[in-house]
N, C-alpha and C positions, 0 to 999 in steps of 0.2 A: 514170847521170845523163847520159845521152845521148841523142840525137833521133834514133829509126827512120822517120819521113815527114815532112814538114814542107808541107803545102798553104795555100802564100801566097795572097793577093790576092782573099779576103773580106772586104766590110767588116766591122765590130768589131760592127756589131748582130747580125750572120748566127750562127741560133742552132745551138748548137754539133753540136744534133744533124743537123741539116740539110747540115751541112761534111760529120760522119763518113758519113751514110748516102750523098753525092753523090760523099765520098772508094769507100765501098765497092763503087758502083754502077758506078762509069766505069773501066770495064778498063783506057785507057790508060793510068793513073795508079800499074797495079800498088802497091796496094797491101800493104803486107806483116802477110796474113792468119796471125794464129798456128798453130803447127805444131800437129798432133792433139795431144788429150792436155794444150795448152799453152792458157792462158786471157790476156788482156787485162783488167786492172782497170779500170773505168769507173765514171764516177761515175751517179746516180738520172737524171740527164739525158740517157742514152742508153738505147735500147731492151735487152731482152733480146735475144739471139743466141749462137749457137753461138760459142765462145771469148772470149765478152765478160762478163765475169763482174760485174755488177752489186751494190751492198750488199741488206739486205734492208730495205725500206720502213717507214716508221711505229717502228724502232729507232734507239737515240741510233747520232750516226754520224762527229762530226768532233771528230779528238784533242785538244781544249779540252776536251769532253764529257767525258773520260776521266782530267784531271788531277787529283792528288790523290788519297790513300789512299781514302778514301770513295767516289771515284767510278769505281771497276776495275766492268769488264765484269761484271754478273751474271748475264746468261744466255747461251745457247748464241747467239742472233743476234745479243748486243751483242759478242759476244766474234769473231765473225768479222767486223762490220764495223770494230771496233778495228783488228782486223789490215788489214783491206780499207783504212780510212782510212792506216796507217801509210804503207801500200804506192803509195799515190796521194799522200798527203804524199812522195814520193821527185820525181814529178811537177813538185808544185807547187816546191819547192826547185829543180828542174831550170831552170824556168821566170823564176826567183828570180836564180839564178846569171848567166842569160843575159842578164838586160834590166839585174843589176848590172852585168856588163862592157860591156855594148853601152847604155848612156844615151840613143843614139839611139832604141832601140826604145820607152824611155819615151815619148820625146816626136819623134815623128817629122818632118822638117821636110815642108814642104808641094810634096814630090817628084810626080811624074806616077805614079799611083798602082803603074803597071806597076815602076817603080823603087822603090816603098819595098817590091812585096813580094818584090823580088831583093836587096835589104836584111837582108830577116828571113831569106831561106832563107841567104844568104851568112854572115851573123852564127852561124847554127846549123852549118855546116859548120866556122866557125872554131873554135868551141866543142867542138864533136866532134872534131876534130883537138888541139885541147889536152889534151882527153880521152883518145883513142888514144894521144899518145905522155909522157902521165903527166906532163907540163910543171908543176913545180913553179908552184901557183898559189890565193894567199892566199882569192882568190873562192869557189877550189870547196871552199878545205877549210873554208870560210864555211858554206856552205852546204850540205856531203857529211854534217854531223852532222847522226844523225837525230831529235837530240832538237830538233833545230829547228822550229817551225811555222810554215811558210810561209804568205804570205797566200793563204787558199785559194779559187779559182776554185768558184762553185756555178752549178749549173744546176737549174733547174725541172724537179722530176719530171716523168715521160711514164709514159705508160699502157704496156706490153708489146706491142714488135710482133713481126709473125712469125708464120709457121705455130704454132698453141698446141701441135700434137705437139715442135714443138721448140724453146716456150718453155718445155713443163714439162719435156721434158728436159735443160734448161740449170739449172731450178730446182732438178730431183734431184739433179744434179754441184753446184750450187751447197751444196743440205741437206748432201750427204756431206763435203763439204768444213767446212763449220762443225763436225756429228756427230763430224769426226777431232779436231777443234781441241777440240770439248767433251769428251772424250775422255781428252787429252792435258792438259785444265787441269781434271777434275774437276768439269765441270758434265753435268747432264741432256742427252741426245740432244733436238735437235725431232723 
């Protein structure tokens, strides 16, 4: 539950996908691109890409969807966006923790904009640091449970961008991955 980039100082309309593709576009920003092998959870609101591992479209997909004995994952794609949501719900509770300790980032006063977003990055450093040295703290173990559901951030589907040789080869790694999962809990392969 910790912050690996944090890029302050877009306004709050700047749609999200716009941030990550202009975070991944500008080298001096170094961003920190997942190691081979290694995938980024995303939600339908960002494109497909190499190590960004997207749910799959048009299946139930956020864990309300999921509550209740009647409503468990029944097929192989609902069962890997369960997991895919679990996994992004860590996110959103991440997100949760930090704006409960920091009340300012609710409601921001009306700073020179360059200053509220040395705010947000400051605030995430301090959070990361409470993090790092395990500082006993009522907030995160608020919010470390994952049977929590955080309020969850959505974004408007996008169409697939990208070379398509290497958005269907994200979709393949994407299939195999659901295929192990359905596998492992007893459902049909896609």
């Amino acid at each position: 539950m910790k912050f690996t980039f944090v890029y302050a100082g877009w306004e709050g309309s700047a749609n999200d996908c716009r941030v990550f593709t202009t975070a991944l576009e500008t080298p001096r920003l170094e961003f920190p691109h997942p190691p081979p092998g290694k995938y980024y959870v995303v939600d339908s609101g960002y494109p497909t890409r190499d190590g960004y591992l997207t749910p799959f479209k048009g299946e139930r997909y956020h864990l309300n969807d999921y509550r209740g004995r009647r409503n468990q994952p029944r097929s192989t794609k609902e069962l890997f966006n369960h997991r895919h949501s679990s996994l992004r719900n860590v996110i959103e509770r991440s997100f949760g923790a930090l704006k409960n300790r920091f009340p300012i980032l609710r409601k921001m006063p009306p700073f020179a904009f360059r200053k509220q977003a040395l705010i947000v990055i400051a605030c995430c450093a301090v959070h990361n640091f409470i993090r790092d040295h395990q500082i006993a703290d009522k907030n995160l173990a608020h919010y470390a449970n994952p049977n929590m559901t955080a309020a969850t951030h959505t974004s408007a589907a996008i169409d697939d961008e990208g070379p398509s040789d290497r958005v269907a080869e994200i979709n393949i790694i994407k299939k195999n991955i659901a295929n192990q999962l359905a596998r492992d809990n007893q459902l049909p392969p896609i």
